[in-house]
N, C-alpha and C positions, 0 to 999 in steps of 0.2 A: 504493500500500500504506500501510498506517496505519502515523503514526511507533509504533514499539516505545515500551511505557512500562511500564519495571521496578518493579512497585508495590510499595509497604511495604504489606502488609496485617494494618493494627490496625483491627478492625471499630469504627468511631464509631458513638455514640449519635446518629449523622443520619440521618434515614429522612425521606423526601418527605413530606407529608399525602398524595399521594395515593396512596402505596403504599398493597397490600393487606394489614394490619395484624393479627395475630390475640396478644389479650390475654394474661398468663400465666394458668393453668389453676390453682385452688386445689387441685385436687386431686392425690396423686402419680398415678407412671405406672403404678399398676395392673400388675405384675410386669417392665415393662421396666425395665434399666441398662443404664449404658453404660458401657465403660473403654478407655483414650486411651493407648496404650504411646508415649510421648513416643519413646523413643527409638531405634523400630524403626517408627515412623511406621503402625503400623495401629490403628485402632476395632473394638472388638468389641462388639457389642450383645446382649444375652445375656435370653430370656423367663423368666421364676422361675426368674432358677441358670442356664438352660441355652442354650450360644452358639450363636446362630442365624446371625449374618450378621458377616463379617468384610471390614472395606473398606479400601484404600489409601489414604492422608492426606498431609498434609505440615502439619507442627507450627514451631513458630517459636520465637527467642529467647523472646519472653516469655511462650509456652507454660506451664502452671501443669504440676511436674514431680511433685506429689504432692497429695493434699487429694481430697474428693469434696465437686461441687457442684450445683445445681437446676437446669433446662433453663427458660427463664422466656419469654419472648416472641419471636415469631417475624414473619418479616417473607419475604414473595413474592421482592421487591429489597428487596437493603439497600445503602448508600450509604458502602463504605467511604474508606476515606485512601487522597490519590490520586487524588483523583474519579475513582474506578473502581465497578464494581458487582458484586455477587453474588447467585448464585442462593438459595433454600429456605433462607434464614438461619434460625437460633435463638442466641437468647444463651446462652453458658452461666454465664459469671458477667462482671459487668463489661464490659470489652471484646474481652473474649472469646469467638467464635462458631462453633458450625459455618457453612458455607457453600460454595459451588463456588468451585472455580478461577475467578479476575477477570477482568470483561468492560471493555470497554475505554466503553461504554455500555450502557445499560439494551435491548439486542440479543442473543438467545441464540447471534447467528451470529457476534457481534463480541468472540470469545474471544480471552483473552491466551494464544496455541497455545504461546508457549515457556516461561510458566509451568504449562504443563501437564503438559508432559512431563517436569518435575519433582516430582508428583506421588510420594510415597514415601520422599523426601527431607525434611529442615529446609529449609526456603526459605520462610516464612512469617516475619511477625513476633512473630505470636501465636496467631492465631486457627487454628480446625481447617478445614483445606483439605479437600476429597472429589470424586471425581468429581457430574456432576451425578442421576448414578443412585443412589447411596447419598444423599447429600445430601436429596436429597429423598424418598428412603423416608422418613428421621429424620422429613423436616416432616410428610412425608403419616401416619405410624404413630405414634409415638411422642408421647406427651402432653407436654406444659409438665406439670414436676414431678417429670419421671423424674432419677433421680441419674446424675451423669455421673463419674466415678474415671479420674483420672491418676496415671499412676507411670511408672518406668523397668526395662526390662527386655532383656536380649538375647534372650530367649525371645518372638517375636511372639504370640502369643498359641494356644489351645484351637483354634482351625482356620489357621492359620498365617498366610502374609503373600501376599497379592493381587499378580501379574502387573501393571506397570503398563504404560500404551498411549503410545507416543511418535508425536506427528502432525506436527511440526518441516515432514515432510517430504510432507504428503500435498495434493493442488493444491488451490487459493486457496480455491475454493469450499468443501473439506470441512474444513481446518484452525480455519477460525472459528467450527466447531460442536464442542462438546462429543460425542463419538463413543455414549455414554451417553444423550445428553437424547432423549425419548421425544416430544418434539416434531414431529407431522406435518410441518414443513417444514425437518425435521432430513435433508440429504442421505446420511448416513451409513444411513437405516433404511430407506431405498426403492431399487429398478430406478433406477439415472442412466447419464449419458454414461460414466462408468469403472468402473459394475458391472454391470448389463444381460445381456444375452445372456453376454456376457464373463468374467462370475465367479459361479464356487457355492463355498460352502467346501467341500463334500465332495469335490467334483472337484477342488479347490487343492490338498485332501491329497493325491490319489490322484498326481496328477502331481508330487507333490513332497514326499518321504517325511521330506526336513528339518524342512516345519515339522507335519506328524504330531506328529515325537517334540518337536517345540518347545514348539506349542499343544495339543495334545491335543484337539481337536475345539471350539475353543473360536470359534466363529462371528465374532463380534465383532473377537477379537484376528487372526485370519485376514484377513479384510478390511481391517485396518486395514493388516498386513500388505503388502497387496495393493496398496493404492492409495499406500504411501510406498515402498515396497521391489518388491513384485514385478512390475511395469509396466516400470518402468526395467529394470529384468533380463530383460524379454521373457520371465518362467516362464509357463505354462499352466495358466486357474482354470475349465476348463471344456471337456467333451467339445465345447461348439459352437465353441468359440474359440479360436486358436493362433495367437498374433503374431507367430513364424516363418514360419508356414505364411502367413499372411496377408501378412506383407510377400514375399513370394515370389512370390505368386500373384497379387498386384496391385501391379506394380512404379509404374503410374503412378499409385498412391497413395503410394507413396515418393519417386517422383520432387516429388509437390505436398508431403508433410509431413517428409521428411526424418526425423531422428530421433526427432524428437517422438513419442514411445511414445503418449501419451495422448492426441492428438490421431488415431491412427490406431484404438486399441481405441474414441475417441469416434464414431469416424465408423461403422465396425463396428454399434455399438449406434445410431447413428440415423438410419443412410444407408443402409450398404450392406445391412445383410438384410434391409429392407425391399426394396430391390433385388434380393434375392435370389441376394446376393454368397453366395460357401460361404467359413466360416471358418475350416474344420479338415479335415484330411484325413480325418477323418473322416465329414465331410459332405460331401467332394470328389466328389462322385457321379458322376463322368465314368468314374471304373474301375466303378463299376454298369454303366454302359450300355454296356460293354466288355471282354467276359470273353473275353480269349483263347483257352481251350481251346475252349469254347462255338462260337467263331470259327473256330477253325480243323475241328473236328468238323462242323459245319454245312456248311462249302465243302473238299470234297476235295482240290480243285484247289491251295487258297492250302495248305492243310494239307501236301502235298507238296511246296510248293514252299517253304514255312516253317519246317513242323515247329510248334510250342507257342512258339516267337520270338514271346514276347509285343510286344518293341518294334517289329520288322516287320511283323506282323499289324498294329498298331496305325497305323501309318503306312501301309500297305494299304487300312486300314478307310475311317481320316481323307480320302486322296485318291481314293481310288475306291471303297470298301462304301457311305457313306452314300448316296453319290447314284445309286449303285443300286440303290437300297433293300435291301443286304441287313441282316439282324437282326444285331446285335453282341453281343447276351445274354440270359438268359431274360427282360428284363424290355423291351427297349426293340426295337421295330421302326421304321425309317423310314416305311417304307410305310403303316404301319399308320396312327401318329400324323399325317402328315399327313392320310390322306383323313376322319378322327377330329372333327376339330375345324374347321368353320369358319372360327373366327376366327380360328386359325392361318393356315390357308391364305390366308386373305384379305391377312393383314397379312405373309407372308412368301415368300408365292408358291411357286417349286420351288428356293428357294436351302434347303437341303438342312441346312448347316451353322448356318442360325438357328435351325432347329428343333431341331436339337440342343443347342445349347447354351437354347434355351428350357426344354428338357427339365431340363435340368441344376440352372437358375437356376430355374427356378418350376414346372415342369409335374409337379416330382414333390410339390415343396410343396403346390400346391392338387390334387392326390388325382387329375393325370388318369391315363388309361389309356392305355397307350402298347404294348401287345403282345396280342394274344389267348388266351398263356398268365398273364398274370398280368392281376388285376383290385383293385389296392391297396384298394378298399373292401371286396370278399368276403374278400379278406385279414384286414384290420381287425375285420370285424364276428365272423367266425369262431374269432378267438383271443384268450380275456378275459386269455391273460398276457402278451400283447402288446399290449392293449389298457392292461394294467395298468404296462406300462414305458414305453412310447410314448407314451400318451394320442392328443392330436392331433395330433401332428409325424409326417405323411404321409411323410416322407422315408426313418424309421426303416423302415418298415414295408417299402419297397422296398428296403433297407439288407438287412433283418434275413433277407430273400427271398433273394436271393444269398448270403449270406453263410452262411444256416443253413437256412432253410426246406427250399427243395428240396433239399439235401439227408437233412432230418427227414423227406422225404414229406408235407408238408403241403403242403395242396389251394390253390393259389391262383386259384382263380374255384369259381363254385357258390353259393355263399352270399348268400341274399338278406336274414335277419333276423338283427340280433346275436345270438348264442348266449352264454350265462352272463351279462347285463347285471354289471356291477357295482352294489353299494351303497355304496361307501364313497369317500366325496370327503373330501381333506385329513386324512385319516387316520382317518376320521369313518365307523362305520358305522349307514345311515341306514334299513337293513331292515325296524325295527318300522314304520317309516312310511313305506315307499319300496319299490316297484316299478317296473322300469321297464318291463314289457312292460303292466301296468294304466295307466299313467301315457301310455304314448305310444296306447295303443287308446280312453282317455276323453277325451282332450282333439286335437282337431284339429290345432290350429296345433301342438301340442308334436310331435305325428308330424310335421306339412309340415318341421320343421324338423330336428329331431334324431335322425329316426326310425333313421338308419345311426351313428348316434353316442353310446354310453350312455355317455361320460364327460361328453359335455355335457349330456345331457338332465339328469343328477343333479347338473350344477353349474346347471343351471336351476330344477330343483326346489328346493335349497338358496338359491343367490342370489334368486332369486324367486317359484317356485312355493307353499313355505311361507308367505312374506309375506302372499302374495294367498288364502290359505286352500285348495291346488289337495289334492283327496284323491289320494294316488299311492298307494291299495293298498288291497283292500278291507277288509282289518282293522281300519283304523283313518281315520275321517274328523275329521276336525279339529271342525268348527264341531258336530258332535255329542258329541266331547268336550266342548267347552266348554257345549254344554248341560247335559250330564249332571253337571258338578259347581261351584257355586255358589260354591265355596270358588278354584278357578283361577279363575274369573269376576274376581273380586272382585282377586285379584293382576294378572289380564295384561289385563283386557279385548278392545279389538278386536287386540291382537296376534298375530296365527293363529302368528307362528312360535315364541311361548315355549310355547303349547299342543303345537308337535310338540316341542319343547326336554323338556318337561316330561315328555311318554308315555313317550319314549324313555329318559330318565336316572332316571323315578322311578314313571311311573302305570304301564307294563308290569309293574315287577315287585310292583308294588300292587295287581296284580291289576283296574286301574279299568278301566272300561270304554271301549274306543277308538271303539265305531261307535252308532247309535241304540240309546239304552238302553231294554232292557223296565223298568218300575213295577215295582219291586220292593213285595212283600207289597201288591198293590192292593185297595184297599177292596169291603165286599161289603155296606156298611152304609148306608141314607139314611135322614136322621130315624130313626133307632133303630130302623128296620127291616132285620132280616137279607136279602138277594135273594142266597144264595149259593146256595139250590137253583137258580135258574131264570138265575141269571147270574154270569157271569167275562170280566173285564176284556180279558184276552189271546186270546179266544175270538171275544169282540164287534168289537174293534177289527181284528181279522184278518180276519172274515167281510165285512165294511162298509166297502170303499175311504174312503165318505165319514168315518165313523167314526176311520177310520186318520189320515188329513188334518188332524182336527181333532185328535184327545185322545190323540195316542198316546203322548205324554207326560204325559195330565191325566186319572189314573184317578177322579178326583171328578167329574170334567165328565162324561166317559163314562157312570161310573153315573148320575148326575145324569139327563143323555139320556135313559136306558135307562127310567129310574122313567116320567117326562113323558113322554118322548114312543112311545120303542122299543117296550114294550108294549104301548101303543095300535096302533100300527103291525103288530103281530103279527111284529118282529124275533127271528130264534132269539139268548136271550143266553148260552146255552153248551150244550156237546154233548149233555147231560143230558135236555134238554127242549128241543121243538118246538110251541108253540101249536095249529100248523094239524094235526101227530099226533094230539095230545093229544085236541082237538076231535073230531076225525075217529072216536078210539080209544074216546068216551064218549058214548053218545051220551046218556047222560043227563043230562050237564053241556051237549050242545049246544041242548036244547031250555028250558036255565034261560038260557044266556047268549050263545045266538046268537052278532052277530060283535063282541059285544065281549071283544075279545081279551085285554084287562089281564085280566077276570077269571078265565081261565083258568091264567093267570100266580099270579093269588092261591089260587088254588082249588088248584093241583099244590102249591104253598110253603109252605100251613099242613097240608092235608089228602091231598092226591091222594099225593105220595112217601109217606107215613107210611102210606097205604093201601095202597102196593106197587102203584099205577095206573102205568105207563107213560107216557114222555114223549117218546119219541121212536121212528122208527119202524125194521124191520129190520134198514134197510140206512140208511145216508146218502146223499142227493140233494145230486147236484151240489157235492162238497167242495169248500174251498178250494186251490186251487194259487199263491195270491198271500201273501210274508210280506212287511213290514218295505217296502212297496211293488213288489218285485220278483215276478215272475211266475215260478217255474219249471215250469208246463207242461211245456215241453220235454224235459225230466228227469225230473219227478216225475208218479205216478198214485196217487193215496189207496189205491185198490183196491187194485193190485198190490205195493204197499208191505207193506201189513200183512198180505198171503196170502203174501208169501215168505218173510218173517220170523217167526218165532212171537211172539216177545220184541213184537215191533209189535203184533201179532195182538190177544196175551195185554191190552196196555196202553192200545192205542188204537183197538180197533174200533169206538166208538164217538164218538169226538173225530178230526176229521179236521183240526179247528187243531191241536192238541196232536201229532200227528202228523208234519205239515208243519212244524212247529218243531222238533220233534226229525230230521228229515232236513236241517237247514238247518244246526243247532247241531253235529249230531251224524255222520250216517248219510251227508254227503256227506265229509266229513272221516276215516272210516273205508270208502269207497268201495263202499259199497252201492247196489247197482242200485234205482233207483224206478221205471224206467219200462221196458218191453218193446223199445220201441226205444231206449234209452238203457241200455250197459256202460259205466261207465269204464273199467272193465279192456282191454274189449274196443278201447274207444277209443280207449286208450291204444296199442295194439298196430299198431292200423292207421295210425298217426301217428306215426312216428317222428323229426320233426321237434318234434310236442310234447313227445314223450317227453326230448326234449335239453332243452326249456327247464322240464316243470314235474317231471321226476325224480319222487318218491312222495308228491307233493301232489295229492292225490285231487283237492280241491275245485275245483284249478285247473281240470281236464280237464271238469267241470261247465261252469263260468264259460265257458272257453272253447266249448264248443258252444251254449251258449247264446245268446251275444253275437256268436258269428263260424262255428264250423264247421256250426249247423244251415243258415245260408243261401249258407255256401259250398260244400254238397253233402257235406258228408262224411259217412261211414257211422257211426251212432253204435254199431250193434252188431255 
């Protein structure tokens, strides 16, 4: 252990050259102060007038007790008296500094822990002491310039005076870090050997209603709590973990660690549950797989000779039900599990008793099935509010089966698709851009993997699916937002996931567009010629796959096309006019211009509509059923669309793009039949399995027949 060395700390004008050095700022601090209550040891930092943040200090004999002075240069480490160091310095006048509590060297882990924990106190010589969390807001916020005011008061200050954190006592490893410093290799801020599995603060409170009314939910001070005080006490920081229960249950872990509290919650978190020790009687799953009454109702015979004696039954069960294979509870059959699995049987033969305690230790862990009445994955997939407390801790779920389910009457086998997926990971909801039932049916591997698991699938989309630019929902496709606006181009480039960052938090309600954008107001102009009689942009590029491919972002290029080359071609370029009609309709134009087609094109544009000549003919031939590259054939019929509807009738009997875009935008989203063998209503009805997952999302029940129910046979009407 390093010798203790009680430092004077008067911050000296010694700074290394090659600390990171930043000059004083000539400008003030632009609305921030700061005021120093010497004598009740708090800082209060206050934005134009009004106190924002209030921090715990410790002030020193030559502490300045009145006067306001200028925050001037600041220094990473600074090198006070002592040959000690400090964090996030700033001068304030002279040699006097903010800075953190002193390190013993230029190491944020080689903290002076017992001047720490006088923190709140005088115990300085001069300078203003802070944890290393305030401290270094000042460096990181606050400018060279801003005024700093000391005085004296009993009154701590406009938001009062800061809880401080005493670590005297907490082991070796986490004493030497500032509990504050936001340092990735700060053990205080991550899962280790004494927080782990081990400790949540929420659950510290719940078991221990002392430091509730202490800390008041106060995360930080809990933990710190934790690892100086409440280990040694053996208290309870976690429904998984119980150091009572745990030294009980594995005595010849006490017989190897003896009292050592932290040596046993250490092993807990890196040995035993990986082993698949149980930590808590509430994870003691052995009374799972052993329901007395269940026991005794099932076999007459013990039941008579027992009665409900749960302890007799149990020692009944233990020397002769196992290796009879009779069932012990709804959840676990011998019989069953062994002939189940393989690699059980292989590696355990018919000793009866290994299998059960595998059970216990891992088989309910990794999700297997161990009775014909219960199936923990139809379980799981079946219930989004157990899906929503559990996540993937398989264990709960056979827990929550005994305990509550059957008797809620909930179904435990049946279920082969999650029902209600969630959208919201870390409290995160990710709905404008997240599907999970599109997400696992478009991409392969995301079903091979996570297809029984939407809590993963959406920490896959999240941790990586956004990254990689994966569309999870057909609303909104990433890499066609980022086409459609020049302006997020320019901010996130190849970053796909600030583009769903952005839909979500700001272009949804901007109304911006999430999926392939149509040309808004597309040109109908080339070299100064008008072609809006004989051509539209969203007409041409809908009717013309190859068209689509090419321009369907580039309504210049399209017309462009359309001049050069389209009407040479004899392409219809909107619903208005058909060249090979028109021809067909006149034949007096057919014997001026034969088959060149452009001129028929010029001849309807300047003269032929303004004569009231016809451009197209009764009925439409062969409409399109393809928008935005997708086909809906399967759904939609141009004919039978606009003869059901009048509204259609009335607007688009003769544009069957125009049409087809309004059933796409519009007409499937308000559940209009397009096609004779396609209802959604009706669809819906016959489907009561889809009706669980798309509720009054018309478009869904499209989508889905489209993609999955027309070639898995089902009725569309």
């Amino acid at each position: 252990m390093k010798r203790r060395v009680t430092s004077v700390i008067l911050a000296l004008f010694i700074v290394l050259a090659a600390l990171n050095h930043t000059g004083l700022t000539a400008e003030a601090a632009s609305g921030y102060s700061i005021e120093v209550n010497y004598t009740e040891n708090v800082v209060t930092i206050y934005l134009n007038d009004v106190p924002i943040r209030a921090c715990l200090c410790s002030t020193g004999t030559w502490t300045p007790h009145s006067g306001t002075y200028r925050m001037s240069t600041k220094y990473r480490w600074g090198l006070l008296k002592g040959n000690v160091w400090g964090q996030y310095c700033t001068i304030i006048t002279g040699n006097i500094w903010f800075h953190s509590v002193p390190y013993l060297s230029q190491d944020p882990s080689d903290l002076e822990y017992w001047e720490y924990d006088k923190l709140g106190t005088s115990c300085s010589a001069g300078c203003v002491r802070l944890c290393v969390e305030d401290v270094k807001w000042i460096y990181d916020n606050v400018p060279s310039g801003t005024p700093v005011t000391f005085y004296s008061s009993s009154d701590p200050g406009p938001l009062g005076k800061p809880q401080g954190l005493k670590i005297s006592d907490a082991p070796e490893g986490y004493r030497g870090w500032d509990p504050t410093d936001p340092n990735s290799s700060n053990p205080w801020n991550g899962d280790s050997s004494y927080l782990g599995y081990a400790f949540d603060s929420k659950q510290y409170e719940k078991y221990n209603p002392d430091l509730k009314s202490a800390y008041g939910g106060d995360e930080r001070k809990l933990k710190v709590h934790w690892l100086t005080t409440g280990i040694s006490e053996k208290r309870r920081a976690s429904d998984e973990f119980d150091l009572n229960f745990y030294r009980s249950f594995y005595p010849e872990l006490v017989s190897k660690y003896g009292n050592d509290q932290y040596a046993l919650v250490a092993y807990y978190n890196n040995t035993g549950r990986k082993a698949g020790q149980i930590g808590s009687v509430d994870n003691a799953s052995i009374k799972y797989i052993f329901d007395a009454k269940y026991y005794a109702d099932s076999n007459p015979s013990l039941k008579s000779q027992y009665g409900y004696d749960a302890e007799k039954l149990w020692k009944q069960y233990i020397e002769n039900g196992v290796n009879s294979g009779k069932q012990g509870s709804l959840i676990f059959s011998m019989s069953y599990y062994k002939n189940a699995y393989p690699d059980l049987k292989k590696a355990f033969g018919d000793n009866s008793i290994l299998y059960l305690k595998h059970f216990v230790e891992c088989g309910m862990r990794e999700g297997r099935v161990a009775s014909s009445n219960f199936d923990v994955n139809s379980y799981k997939m079946q219930y989004p509010d157990l899906r929503q407390n559990f996540g993937s801790d398989m264990t709960k779920y056979y827990i929550h089966y005994v305990k509550h389910g059957y008797q809620e009457k909930r179904a435990g086998t049946g279920c082969e698709e999650v029902v209600k997926a969630t959208t919201v990971y870390n409290g995160v909801d990710y709905s404008k851009v997240y599907d999970y039932y599109y997400y696992i049916n478009k991409y392969p591997d995301v079903r091979k993997y996570f297809s029984k698991d939407d809590t993963v699938t959406i920490k896959h989309f999240v941790e990586h699916g956004m990254s990689e630019g994966r569309q999870a929902i057909s609303t909104f496709d990433v890499k066609a937002y980022s086409r459609n606006y020049a302006d997020l181009r320019g901010h996130f480039g190849n970053d796909w996931k600030k583009y769903f960052i952005h839909y979500m938090n700001h272009g949804y309600s901007e109304k911006r567009n999430g999926v392939a954008a149509e040309v808004t107001n597309p040109v109908t102009i080339y070299k100064g010629v008008d072609y809006s009689a004989v051509y539209d942009f969203n007409y041409y590029i809908t009717k013309y796959p190859d068209m689509y491919k090419y321009y369907a972002k580039n309504d210049v290029g399209a017309l462009k096309h359309f001049v050069e080359h389209g009407m040479a071609e004899g392409r219809q370029g909107c619903a208005e006019f058909n060249a090979q009609t028109y021809r067909s309709k006149n034949a007096d134009l057919n014997g001026h211009f034969g088959n060149d087609w452009k001129k028929y094109y010029i001849h309807y544009k300047n003269h032929g509509k303004n004569e009231g000549r016809s451009g197209v003919a009764a009925k439409i031939d062969k409409p399109v059923t393809v928008y935005n590259g997708v086909d809906y054939s399967k759904v939609y019929d141009f004919n039978f669309y606009i003869n059901k509807y009048p509204d259609m009738k009335k607007y688009y009997i003769n544009n069957d793009v125009a049409a087809l875009r309004h059933f796409v935008n519009h007409g499937m989203g308000e559940g209009r039949q397009a096609k004779a063998s396609f209802d959604p209503k009706a669809y819906r009805s016959n489907n009561a399995d889809l009706n669980g997952h798309f509720g009054n999302d018309w478009r869904k029940y499209y989508i889905h027949y489209m993609n999955h129910g027309y070639f898995e046979g089902r009725k569309g009407n």
